[in-house]
C-alpha positions in Angstrom: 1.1 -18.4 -3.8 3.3 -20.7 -2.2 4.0 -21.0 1.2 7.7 -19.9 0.7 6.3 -16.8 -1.3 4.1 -16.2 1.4 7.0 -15.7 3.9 9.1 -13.6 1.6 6.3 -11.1 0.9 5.9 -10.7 4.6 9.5 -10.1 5.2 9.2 -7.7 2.9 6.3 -6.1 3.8 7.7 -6.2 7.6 11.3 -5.0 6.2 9.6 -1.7 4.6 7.8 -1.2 8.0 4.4 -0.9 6.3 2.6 0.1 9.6 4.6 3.5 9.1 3.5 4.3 5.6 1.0 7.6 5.2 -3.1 6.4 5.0 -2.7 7.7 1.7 -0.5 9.5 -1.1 -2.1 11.7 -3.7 -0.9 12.2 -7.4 -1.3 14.6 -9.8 -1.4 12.5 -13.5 -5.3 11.8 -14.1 -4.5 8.7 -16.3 -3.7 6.2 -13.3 -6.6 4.5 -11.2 -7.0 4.7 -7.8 -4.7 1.5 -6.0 -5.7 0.3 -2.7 -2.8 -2.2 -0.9 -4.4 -3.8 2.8 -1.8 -5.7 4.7 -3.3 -7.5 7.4 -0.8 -8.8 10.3 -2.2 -10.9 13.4 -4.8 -8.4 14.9 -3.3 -5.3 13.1 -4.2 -3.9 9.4 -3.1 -0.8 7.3 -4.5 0.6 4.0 -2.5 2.7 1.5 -4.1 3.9 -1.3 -2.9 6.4 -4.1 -5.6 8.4 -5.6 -5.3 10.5 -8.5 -6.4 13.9 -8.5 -6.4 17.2 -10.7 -4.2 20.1 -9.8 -5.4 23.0 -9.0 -4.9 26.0 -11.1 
């Protein structure tokens, strides 16, 4: 990744407010793996992940 690259993913990273975003987000179709995003910014990090899980009947 270049150093221009680098920038823009932050920018966009800072433009969605990523700090905000729920610790996790749970969906119901099994066939997906689990995703895990950490965005570390000066002293602060935040970890998303979306996790699949069966519905209950």
């Amino acid at each position: 990744m270049t150093a221009a690259e680098r920038k823009q993913l932050i920018a966009k990273f800072d433009a969605a407010n990523f700090f905000a975003f729920q610790d996790s987000y749970v969906s119901t179709k099994l066939d997906y793996p689990t995703k895990y995003i950490t965005y570390w910014k000066g002293a602060r990090a935040s970890a998303s992940g979306i996790t699949t899980a069966p519905q209950r009947r």
